[in-house]
C-alpha positions, 0 to 999 in steps of 0.5 A: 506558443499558447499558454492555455496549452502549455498549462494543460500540459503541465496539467496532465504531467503532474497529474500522472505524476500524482498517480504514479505516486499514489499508486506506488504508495498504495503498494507500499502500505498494501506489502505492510498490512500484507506482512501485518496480518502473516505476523498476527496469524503466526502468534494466533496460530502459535497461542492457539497450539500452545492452549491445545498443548496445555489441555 
């Protein structure tokens, strides 16, 4: 068997593997940030209707 062709094949495994990780990672920190941003909006939106009331 060739050992030039058993590394590539590592090679590619290991490099799909790193973008399947990365990808996955990718969308963890995007729903985070996503519900980040819902909760600052929530407490912009609550202080702004809270100075509206005191005026």
């Amino acid at each position: 068997m060739d050992d030039k062709a058993q590394i590539s094949a590592e090679m590619i495994l290991i490099m799909g593997a790193l973008m399947i990780l990365v990808i996955v990672a990718g969308q963890w920190i995007f729903n985070i940030s996503k519900a980040v941003a819902g909760n600052v909006s929530n407490v912009v939106d609550t202080a702004k209707d809270s100075t509206i009331n005191k005026m």
